[in-house]
N, C-alpha and C positions, 0 to 999 in steps of 0.2 A: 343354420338359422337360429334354432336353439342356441349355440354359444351368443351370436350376438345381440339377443333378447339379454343373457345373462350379463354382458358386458355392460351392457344400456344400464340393469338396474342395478351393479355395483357403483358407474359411472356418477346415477344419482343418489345413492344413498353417501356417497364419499362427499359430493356437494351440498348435501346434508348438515352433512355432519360438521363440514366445513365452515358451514353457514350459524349452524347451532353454536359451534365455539367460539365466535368470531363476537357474537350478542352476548348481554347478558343474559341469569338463566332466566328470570322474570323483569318487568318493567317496572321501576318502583314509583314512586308520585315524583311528582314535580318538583315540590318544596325539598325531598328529600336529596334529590340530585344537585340542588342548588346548595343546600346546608351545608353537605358534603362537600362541593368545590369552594366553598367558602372556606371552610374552616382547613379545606388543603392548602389553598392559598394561603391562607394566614400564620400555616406550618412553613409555607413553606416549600411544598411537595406540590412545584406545575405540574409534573407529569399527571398526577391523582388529577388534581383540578381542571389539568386541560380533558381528562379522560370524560370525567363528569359534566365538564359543559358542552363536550359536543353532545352527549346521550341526551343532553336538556334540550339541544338545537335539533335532535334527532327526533324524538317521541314527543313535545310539547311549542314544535315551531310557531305558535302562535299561544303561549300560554303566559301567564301573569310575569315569567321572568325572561322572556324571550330576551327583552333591547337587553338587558341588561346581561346577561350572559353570553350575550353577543358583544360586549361592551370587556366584560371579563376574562373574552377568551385571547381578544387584544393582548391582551395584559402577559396570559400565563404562558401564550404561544413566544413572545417574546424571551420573557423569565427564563424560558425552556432553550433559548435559542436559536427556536425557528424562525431566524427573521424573514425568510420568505413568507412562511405561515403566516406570521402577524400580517404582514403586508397585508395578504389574501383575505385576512378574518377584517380587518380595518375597510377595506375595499365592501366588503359584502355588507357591513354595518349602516356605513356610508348611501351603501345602494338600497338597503332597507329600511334606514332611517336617516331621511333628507334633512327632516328638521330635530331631530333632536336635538334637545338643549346639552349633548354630548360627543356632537361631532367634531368640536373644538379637540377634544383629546383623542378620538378615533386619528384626527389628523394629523397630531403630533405624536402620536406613535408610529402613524404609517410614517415619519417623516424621520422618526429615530430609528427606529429599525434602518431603513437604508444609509442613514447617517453608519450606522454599524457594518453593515452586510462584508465590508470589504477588510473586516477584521475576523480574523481564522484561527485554528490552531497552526494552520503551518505558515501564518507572517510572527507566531511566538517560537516556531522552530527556527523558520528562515525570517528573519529580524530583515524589514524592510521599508527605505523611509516611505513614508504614506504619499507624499509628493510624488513618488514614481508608479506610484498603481493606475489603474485603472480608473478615469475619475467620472464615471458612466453612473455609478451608484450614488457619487457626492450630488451627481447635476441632479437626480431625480429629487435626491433629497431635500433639495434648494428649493425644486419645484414643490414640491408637497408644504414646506415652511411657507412658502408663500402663498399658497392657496389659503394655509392658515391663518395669513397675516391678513391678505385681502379680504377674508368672510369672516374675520371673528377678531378683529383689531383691538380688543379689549378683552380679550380671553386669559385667563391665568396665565397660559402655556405661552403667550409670545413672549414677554420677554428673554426667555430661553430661548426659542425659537430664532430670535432675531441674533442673539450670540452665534448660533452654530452656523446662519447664513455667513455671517462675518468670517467665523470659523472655515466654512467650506471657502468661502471664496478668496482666501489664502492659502489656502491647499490648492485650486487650481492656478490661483497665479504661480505658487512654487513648479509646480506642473511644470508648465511651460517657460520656466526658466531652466527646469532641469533639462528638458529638449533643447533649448538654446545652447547650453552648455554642451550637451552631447555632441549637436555639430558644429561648435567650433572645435573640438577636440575634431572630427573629421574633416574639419576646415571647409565646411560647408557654410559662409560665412553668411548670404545670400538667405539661407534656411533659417540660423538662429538669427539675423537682423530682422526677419517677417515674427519669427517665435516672440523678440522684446518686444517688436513695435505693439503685437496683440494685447501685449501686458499693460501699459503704457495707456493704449486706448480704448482698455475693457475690463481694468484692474487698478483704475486709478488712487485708489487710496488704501492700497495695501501694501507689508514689507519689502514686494518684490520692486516695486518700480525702480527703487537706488539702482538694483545691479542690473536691472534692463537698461536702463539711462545707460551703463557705462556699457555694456552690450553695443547699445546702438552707437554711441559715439566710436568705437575702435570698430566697430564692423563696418558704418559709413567712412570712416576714413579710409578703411584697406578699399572699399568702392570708389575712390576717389570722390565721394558725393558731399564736395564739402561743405556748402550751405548746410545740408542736413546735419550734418556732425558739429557744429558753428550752435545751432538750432538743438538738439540733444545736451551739450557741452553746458549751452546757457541753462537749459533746464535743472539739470543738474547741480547747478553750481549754487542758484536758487534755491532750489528746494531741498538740496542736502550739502550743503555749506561746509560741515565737519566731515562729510565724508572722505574716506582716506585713498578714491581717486586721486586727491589732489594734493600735491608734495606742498612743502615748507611756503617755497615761492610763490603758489596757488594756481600752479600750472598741471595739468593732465598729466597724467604719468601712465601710461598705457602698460596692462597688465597681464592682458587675457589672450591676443591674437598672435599667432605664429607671425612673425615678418618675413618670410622665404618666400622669393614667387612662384606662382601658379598657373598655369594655364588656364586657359575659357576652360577647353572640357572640361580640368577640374572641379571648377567653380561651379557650370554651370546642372552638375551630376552629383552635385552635392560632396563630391570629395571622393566619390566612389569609385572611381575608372582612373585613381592616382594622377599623375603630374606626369605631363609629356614632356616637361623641360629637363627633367632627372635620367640619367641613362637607366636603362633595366641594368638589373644586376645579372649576372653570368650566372646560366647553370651549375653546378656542381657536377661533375663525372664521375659516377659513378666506381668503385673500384670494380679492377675487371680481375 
């Protein structure tokens, strides 16, 4: 019994102690924890500055510099490269101050931060085109610029704002040109003709549509769906005239799709269950 009385009170003296070094050793004022991330900010030194605005948000969550180092923590959690953080700090600012006359840039930071998120130290080890990630974090980002756009249409921050939406949404039309590509290489031809059409009808005035045009034209063709490819052709021909689809004569010159045939299963499994029209190839025997 005695031992475990003693264990209880080493148990809390260690949480203690833990708790003692975790604070600071006293509480200083207000202004002074603000001066202080001030003037780290302006070193230079987020870490300092993000330390001293949370103790501000900690000890004086309602005191004369509250919005504002709620404002600033945006800032240095970012600087710091927490872009989660920032996210989360812009969200809470947001939720605690509806109207400020500063939620315009709560909004474009929550909006750059995720513009960011999907840049790492290991896409600068493993070097990777941005068109092929993950474009979960551009979409949100779009969204957040747009919320900017729609409640604060004359705010500093949009005209930037409205670049990186431009921005993002050729990054996702590249997207989805790169999956196109992917299954014509699997000769999934069916998958990348759905991948351009999206481009086409959801990315109309971005750099991808050229090479969706010529997508959809040699994938409707190998579908025998020739109106459509008639209908693709003409688009094309319109709106990218110089393009170098089109040889001396001004005829299609088809570039991209394997001409071998194929079976249904192939096609219709995206390329994945191979060609029943191809013999298998012979085991190898093993030496005995």
């Amino acid at each position: 019994m005695k031992s475990g009385i003693r264990c209880l009170q080493l148990l809390l003296i260690a949480l203690l102690v833990t708790g003692c070094a975790s604070t600071p050793e006293e509480v200083k004022p207000e202004a002074e924890y603000y001066e202080e991330a001030r003037s780290a900010m302006d070193a230079g030194n987020f870490s300092t500055a993000e330390q001293n605005l949370e103790y501000l948000e900690t000890y004086y969550p309602f005191g004369r510099y509250a919005e504002q180092a709620q404002l600033d923590l945006i800032y240095a959690r970012y600087q710091n490269l927490d872009l989660e953080g920032a996210r989360t700090a812009a969200d809470r600012f947001l939720r605690l101050n509806p109207q400020s006359d500063h939620a315009d840039y709560a909004l474009y930071l929550r909006g750059v931060a995720s513009y960011n998120l999907d840049v790492s130290i290991a896409a600068d080890l493993f070097p990777i085109d941005p068109s092929e990630r993950d474009p979960g974090e551009q979409r949100q980002a779009y969204r957040d610029f747009q919320k900017l756009l729609a409640r604060h249409p004359d705010s500093e921050y949009a005209p930037d704002a409205r670049q990186r939406m431009i921005a993002i949404r050729n990054k996702l039309a590249r997207l989805e040109i790169h999956a196109a590509r992917y299954y014509i290489k699997r000769q999934a031809y069916v998958a990348a003709n759905n991948r351009a059409r999206y481009v086409v009808e959801n990315f109309p005035n971005t750099p991808s549509v050229e090479p969706a045009l010529k997508i959809l034209v040699e994938t409707y063709d190998f579908l025998k769906l020739n109106k459509a490819k008639g209908d693709a052709q003409q688009l094309l021909a319109i709106n990218y005239p110089e393009s170098d689809a089109f040889g001396d004569d001004g005829r299609y010159q088809p570039s991209m799709l394997e001409t071998e045939t194929r079976s249904l299963t192939n096609v219709i499994t995206f390329g994945l269950m191979g060609d029943e029209s191809q013999e298998p190839a012979e085991a190898e025997t093993p030496d005995e």
